[in-house]
N, C-alpha and C positions, 0 to 999 in steps of 0.2 A: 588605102583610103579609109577615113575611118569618118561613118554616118554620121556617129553619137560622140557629143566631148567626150566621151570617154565611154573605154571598152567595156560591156558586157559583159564582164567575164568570171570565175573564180580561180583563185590559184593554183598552180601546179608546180610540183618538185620535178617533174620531167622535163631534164636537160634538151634543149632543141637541138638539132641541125645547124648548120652555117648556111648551107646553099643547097637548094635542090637544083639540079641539072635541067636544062627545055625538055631533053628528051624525058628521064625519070617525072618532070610536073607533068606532063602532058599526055604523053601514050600507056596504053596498056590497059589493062581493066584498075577498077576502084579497089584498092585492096581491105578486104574485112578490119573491121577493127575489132583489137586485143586487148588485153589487159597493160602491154605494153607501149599500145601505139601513142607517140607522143603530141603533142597539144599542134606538133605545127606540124605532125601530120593529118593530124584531122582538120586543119585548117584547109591543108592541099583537100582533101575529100569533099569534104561541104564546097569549095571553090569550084573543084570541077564537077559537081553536080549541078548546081546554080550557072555551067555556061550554057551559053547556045552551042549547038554541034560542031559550027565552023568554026570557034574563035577555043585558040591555045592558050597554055599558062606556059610563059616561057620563062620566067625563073621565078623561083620564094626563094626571099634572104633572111636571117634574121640576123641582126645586129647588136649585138650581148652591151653595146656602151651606151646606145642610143635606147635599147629595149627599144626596138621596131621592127614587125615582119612585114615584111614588102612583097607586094605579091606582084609581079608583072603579067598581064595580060596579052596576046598577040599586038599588031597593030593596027586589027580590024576592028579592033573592041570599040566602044563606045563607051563615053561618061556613065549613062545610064548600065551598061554592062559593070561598071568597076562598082558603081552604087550597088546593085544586082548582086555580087560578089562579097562586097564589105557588108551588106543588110545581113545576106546568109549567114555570114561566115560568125558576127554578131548577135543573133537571134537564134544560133544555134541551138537546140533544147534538146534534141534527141541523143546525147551522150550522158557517158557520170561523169561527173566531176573533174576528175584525172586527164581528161581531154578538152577541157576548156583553156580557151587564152586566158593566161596569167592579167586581174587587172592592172598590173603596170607596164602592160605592152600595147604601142600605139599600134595600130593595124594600116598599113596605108594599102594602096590598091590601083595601080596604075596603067597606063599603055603610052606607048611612043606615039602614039593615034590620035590623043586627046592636046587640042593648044593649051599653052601655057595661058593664057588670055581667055580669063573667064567672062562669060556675057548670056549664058541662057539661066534659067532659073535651076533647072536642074542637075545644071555645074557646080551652081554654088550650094547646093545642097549632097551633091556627090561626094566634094573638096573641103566640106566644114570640117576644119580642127585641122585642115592643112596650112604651113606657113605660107603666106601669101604676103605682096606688096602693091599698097595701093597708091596709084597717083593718081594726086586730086589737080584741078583746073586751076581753083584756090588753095592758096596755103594754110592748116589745119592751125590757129591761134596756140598750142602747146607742140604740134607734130610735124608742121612742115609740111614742105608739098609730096613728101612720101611716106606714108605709114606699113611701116614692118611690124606684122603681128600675127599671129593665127586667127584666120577664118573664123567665123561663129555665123553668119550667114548674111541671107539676102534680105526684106521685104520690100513693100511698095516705096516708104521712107528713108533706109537706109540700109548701108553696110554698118554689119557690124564683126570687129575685130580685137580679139585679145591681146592686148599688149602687158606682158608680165602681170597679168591676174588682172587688169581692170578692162572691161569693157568699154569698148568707146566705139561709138555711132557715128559715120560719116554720110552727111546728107547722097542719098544717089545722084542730084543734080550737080552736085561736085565732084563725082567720083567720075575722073576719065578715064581709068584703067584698073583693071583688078588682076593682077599675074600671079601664078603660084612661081613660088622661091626654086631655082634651081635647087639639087643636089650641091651639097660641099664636099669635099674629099672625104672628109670623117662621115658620110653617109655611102660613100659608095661602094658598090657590092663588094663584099669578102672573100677568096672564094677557100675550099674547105680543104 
């Protein structure tokens, strides 16, 4: 899940991982970090430091075509937890350089817990810069009665949603639905 349009991050020449495992995300102590640990393990670290004690990480994907790490969350988590998660993971400061997320990787942050059917405020603040589709009551004068775009968020007046670089605002009193976009085939986990 990623907070901010775009990641916080500086680049790195450390080649990631494909998949961590439920068991390897989740158990065991936090392992120190090296000269060699790489950027989506210290993503796993910051992750499982930012949870609360009951709730696991049960897989990090990273996805070399799409550049996106995915992090899954048990399915006790909450939105507010995957925010919690994607802020840390983001605002990370306490590392050099070498263990930052590369800026050209989306960060997403999820759990099988959270509806697809966003409607509190701090959803669409948890899911901004995720693909999402919105149907309206009314049909949008250039877009129709569904708009496919990425998220950019909520206020009192409206959704607003990136559709290939332009922003466009749809009134809340017209918006009957706000869903995040299934997975496609070419997003689904890899394994290693």
């Amino acid at each position: 899940m990623q907070v901010d349009s775009t990641p916080k991050a500086i680049s790195s020449t450390t080649p990631p991982s494909s998949t961590t495992s439920p068991s390897a995300a989740s158990s065991g102590p936090v392992p120190p970090l090296t000269p060699t640990t790489s950027w989506t393990e210290r993503a796993l670290y910051v992750a499982r430091e930012a949870l609360r004690p009951a709730l696991l990480i049960e897989s990090i994907t990273f996805h070399d075509a799409t550049r996106t790490l995915r992090i899954q969350l048990s399915t006790q988590a909450t939105a507010d937890d995957c925010e919690t998660v994607a802020r840390a993971i983001q605002n990370d400061e306490g590392v050099d350089l070498p263990h930052r997320i590369p800026d050209d990787v989306v960060l997403e942050v999820t759990t099988p817990g959270v509806s697809e059917t966003l409607t509190a405020s701090h959803e669409f603040a948890a899911f901004k810069s995720f693909p999402v589709t919105v149907t309206l009551h009314e049909a949008h004068r250039k877009h129709g009665k569904q708009v496919q775009g990425t998220l950019m968020g909520r206020n009192d007046t409206h959704v607003s949603v990136n559709l290939h670089g332009r922003i466009v605002k749809l009134a809340r009193g017209n918006v009957a639905e706000v869903r995040l976009q299934p997975a496609t085939d070419g997003d689904e986990e890899e394994s290693a």
